[in-house]
Each structure stands twice: as C-alpha cells, then as structure tokens.
LOVEX-374858 format. One record per residue (C-alpha): x negated, y, z. Coordinates in steps of 0.001 Angstrom, whole numbers, padded with zeros to 6 digits, always signed. Each point is the difference from the previous one (the first is absolute). Example, Ala and Ser with C-alpha at 12.3 -4.5 7.8 and 13.67 -1.06 7.14 Angstrom:
<pts>
-012300-004500+007800-001370+003440-000660
</pts>
This chain:
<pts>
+023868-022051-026673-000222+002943+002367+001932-000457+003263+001534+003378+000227+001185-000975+003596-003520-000330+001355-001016+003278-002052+002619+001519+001755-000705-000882+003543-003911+000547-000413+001059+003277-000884+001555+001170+003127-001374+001748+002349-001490-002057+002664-000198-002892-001339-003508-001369-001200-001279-003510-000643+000219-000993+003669+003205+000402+000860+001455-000797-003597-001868-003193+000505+001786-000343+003225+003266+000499-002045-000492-002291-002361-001224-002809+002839+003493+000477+001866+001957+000397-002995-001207-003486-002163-001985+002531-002631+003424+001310-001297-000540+003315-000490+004342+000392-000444+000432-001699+002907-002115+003027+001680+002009+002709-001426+003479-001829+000812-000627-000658+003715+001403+002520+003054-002090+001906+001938+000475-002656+002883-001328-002682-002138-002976+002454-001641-001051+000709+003354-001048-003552+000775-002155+000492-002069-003636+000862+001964-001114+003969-000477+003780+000886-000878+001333+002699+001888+003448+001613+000087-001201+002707-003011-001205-002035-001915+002071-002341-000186+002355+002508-001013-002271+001096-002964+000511-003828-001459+003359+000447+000793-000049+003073-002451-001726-000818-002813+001170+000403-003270-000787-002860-002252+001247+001348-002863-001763+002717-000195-003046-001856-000101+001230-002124-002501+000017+002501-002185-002942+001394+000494-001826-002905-000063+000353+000129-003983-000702+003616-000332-003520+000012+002033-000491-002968-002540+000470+002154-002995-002460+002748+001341-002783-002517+000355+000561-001226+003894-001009-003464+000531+001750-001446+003837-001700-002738+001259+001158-001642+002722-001505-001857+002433+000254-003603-001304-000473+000962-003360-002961-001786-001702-001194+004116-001297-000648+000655+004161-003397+000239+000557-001028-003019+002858-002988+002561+001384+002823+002164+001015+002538-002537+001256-002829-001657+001987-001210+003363+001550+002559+000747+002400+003249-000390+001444+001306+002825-001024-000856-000425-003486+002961+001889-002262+002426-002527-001165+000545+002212-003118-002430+001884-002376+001162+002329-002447-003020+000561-002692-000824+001570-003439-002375-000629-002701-002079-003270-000457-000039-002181+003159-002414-002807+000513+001410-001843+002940-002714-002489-000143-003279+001967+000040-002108-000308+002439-002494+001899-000176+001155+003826+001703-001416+002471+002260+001530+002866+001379-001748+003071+000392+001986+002925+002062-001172+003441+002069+001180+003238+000777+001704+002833-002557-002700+002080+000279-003221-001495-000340-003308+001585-000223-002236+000158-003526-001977-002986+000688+003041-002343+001461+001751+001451-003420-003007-001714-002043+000022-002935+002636+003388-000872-001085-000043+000758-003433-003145-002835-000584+001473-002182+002076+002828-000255-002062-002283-000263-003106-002024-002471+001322+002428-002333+001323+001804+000135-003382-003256-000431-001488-000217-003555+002011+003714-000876-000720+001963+001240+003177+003042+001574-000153-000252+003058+002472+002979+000561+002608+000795+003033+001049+002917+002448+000609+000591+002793-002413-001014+002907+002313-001728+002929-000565-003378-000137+000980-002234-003607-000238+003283-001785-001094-000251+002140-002832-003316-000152-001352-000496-003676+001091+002847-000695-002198-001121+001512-003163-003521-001071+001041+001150-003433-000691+001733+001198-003153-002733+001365-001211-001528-003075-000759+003421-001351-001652+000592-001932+002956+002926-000249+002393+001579+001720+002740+002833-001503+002236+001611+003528+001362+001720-000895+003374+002746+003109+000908+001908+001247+002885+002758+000775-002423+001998-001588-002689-001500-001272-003266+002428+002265-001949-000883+002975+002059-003649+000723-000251-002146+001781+003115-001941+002021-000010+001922+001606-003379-003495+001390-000923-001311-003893-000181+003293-001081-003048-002926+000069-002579-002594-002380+002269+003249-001654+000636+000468-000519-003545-003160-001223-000639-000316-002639+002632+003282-001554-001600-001762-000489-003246-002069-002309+001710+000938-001051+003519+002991+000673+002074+001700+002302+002403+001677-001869+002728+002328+001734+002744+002569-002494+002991+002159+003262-000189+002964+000603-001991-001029+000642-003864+001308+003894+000274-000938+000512+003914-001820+003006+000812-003244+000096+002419+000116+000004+003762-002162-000011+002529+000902-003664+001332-000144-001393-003698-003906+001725-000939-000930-002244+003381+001642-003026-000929-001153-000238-003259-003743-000069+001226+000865-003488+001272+000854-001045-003461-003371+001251-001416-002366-001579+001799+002620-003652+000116-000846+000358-004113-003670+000517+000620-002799-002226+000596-001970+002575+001478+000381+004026+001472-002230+002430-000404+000887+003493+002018-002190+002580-002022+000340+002927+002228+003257+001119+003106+000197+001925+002773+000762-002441+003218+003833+001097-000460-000025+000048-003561+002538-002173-001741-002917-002424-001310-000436-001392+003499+003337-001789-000391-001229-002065-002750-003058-000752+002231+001969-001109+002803+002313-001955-002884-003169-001705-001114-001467-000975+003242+003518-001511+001021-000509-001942-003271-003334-001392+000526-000652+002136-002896-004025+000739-000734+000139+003633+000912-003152+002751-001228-000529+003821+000320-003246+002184-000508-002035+001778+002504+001792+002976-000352+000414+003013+003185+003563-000232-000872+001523-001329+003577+002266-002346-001492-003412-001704-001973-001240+000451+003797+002428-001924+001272+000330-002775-002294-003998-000318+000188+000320-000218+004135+002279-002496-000505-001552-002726-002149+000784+001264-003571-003281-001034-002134-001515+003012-001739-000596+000441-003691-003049+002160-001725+001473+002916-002099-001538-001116-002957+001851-003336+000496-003556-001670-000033+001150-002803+002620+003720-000233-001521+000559-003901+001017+002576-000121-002940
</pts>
C-alpha cells in the first residue's frame, strides 16, 4: 500500500531524499507523525528551516489522497523508496537519491544492464549518426539505453535503441503525465511500449530549469555506464558528466572539437571511435 503521507512530503518543495530521510530518522519513520508536529518540533529536525517547515505545516493530505488513485488510472506507477520496485543502482548512487519515482510504461526495476547516452540539442550530422548506432548497438547487445527525452541526441539515441525493438528508459525534467518536449509524445509513446518513462516530479508538473538538472542525476544513478556523444562545455550534458563522475560512474565521449567533448577528454573521460569499433560494452 502506497503511503500517501510520504508521497506527499517528497512532493514538496525542498524536500529531497536527504532531508526526508532526516525526517523520518527524528520522527520513528512515521510519516503522520511528520505532518502532525509544530514548526518548533519540525525544526529539530537537521536542514529544516523556518520556510520549510512551514511548507509541512501546509500540506494538504487529502489532496494527495486523491490523486494518488487518479495518476493510477492514467498509467502512473509511485514507487517509493523502500518499495521492493526501487531500483538498488539508484538508491546506492547517492544521497540524494529521490525518495519517490513517478513512471509510465513497462518498468524493469531489476535490470542491470543500462547505459545512458546524453549530449547537446543540437548536434552535428555525424554526432546525429553517433547516437543513433549507439542506441542500435547497445540494444543489439541487450542494454537498455538511458537518456532524457530531449531534442537532439536524446532523441535519436532513443529511437536508435527502438529501432532494434529494444528499450529505452526516458528520464524527464517534467511530469510523466505532461510530456517535454511536446514534439517527442510519439517517441514518448513508443518507449512505453517497451521500457519506461520515469520523472521524481509531480505526475502533471511542468519543466523548469532546476528540475532538467536534477533529473541528470537520476540518469546516470540508473546507468551502468555514460556516454556524452557531443556538448558544448556549458551545455546541459555536462551535468550528467559531473553526475556520473560523482557516481563513480564509467564515463566516455568522442574526440569531437566540441569544447564540452574537450573538456571531458582533458579531464580523464576515455574516448570512444565513431564507428563504436572499441565500444567496451
């Protein structure tokens, strides 16, 4: 049975697995006992400030109680942290692992076999190709590639892997019941016919800029491995790089003038051959 109480407080703003955890260490793991206590007591609690302990103060229970039921009926799963369905390569990645995930489609919580390829919106021709084989070859030797909807290499890796009637795991910044990019619904589709799209955020949330960061964390916790096809040294790819190198994550690029490729080169990535020759996969 869902606890609606811990739904609802991993929902509110601020609070990720840390400082829930924290919660639930000071509270005896009763999740009512969280959202009954005062401000004075919440704030006992280590990382809880005056606002937000305020924002536990105002949640609404009910209103996630019955919503709970309705994500259900569109096809949400919730899986919560200690819920056999949470993937261990995730939980074990970092301590600010979500304490909920919110996902579509067919979810394999126990494969382990997952690489995550990710790079910048606009890629060149021959990073587009890159991308797209990579997908079909790592499908072709039974991975399930990671990646996160975007325009660009998420989008071709993605049907790159589905191309070979593989699977996709489709990590977003928004909520599972609110698809972005809106020009990606159909690849969005497709992936659920086969693998999963997963989201921490709230099932109708729209995209921000905090939540497209946060979910590269969760990308690279579900992979085994991350390959960065092609960024620009600001480019949002270089999160997931940084994500992956946090945790101990295998971490690859090509030889590429692009200065994020640069960068991650410089800086110990190993390089792969475009025509995936020397793929150690």
């Amino acid at each position: 049975m869902i606890d609606s109480a811990w739904v609802a407080l991993s929902l509110t703003e601020r609070i990720g697995g840390k400082t829930l955890r924290a919660l639930m260490a000071h509270f005896n793991h009763d999740t009512r006992a969280v959202l009954a206590a005062d401000v004075e007591m919440l704030r006992q609690v280590p990382g809880i400030g005056p606002k937000l302990a305020e924002r536990i103060r105002s949640i609404n229970l009910s209103q996630v109680e019955q919503a709970i039921p309705r994500w259900q009926d569109k096809g949400v799963q919730i899986i919560t942290e200690n819920d056999p369905a949470y993937p261990n390569q995730l939980r074990a990645s970092a301590e600010d692992a979500p304490p909920t995930l919110f996902v579509r489609g067919h979810w394999r919580p126990y494969a382990n076999k997952r690489v995550a390829i990710v790079g910048t919106r606009e890629p060149s021709d021959e990073a587009r190709n890159i991308a797209t084989n990579l997908g079909m070859t790592l499908s072709e030797r039974g991975y399930s590639v990671v990646s996160g909807l975007a325009v660009g290499i998420d989008t071709v890796a993605h049907w790159g892997a589905l191309s070979f009637s593989g699977s996709s795991l489709a990590v977003l910044g928004s909520g599972v019941l609110n698809i972005y990019p809106p020009s990606n619904q159909k690849l969005a589709n497709a992936i659920m016919r086969s693998g999963a799209l997963v989201s921490e955020v709230h099932p109708n949330a729209s995209p921000n800029a905090s939540n497209l960061v946060a979910r590269n964390r969760i990308i690279t916790g579900l992979s085994d491995a991350v390959i960065v096809v092609e960024t620009s040294v600001d480019g949002g790819a270089m999160h997931a790089a940084r994500f992956a190198l946090a945790q101990g994550r295998p971490l690859y690029t090509f030889d590429s003038p692009a200065s994020g490729n640069r960068a991650l080169l410089a800086n110990g990535a190993a390089a792969l051959h475009p025509d995936l020759r020397d793929l150690p996969f």
